[in-house]
N, C-alpha and C positions, 0 to 999 in steps of 0.2 A: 504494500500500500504506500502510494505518494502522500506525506505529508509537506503543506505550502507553511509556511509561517514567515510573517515579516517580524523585521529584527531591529529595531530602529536605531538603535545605540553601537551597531555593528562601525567601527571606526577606520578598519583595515584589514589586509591581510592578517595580519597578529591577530584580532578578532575572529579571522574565519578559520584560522588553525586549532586555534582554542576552543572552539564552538565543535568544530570536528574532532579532535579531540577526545572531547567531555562524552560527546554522543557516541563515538564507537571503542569507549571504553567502558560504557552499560550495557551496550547493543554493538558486537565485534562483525557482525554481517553488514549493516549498516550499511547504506553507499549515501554518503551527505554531499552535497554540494551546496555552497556558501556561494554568492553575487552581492559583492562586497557593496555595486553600483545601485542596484536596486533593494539592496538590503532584506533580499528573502530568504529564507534556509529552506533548500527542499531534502526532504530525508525519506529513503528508498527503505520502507523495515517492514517486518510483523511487530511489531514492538506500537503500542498503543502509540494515539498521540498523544493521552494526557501524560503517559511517563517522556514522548520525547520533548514536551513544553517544561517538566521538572528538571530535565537534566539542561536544557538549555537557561534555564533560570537559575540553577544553583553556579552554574557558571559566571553566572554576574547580569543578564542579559535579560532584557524588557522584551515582552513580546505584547506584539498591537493588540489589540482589544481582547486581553484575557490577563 
């Protein structure tokens, strides 16, 4: 399942390393792809969304309307 989620506070690369990171170090299958321009995280899992919106938030990162 695609999960879309905009990321607002995503600043840079460094951002989207760490954001991939967090996420395929809960979920190792994972395929994440970070658009550091547009500031969406799409994430490629079985892995629910509401755990991939926790890992993306204990990471330090705001997600738009949730």
């Amino acid at each position: 399942m695609a999960i879309k989620l905009k990321v607002p506070n995503i600043k840079g690369d460094d951002c989207a390393k760490k954001i991939t990171k967090s996420i395929q170090t809960m979920e190792s299958d994972a395929k994440v792809d970070v658009n550091v321009d547009t500031k969406i995280v799409t994430v490629e899992t079985a892995a629910s969304e509401e755990s991939i919106k926790q890992i993306v938030q204990s990471a330090g990162y705001t997600i738009e309307g949730y």
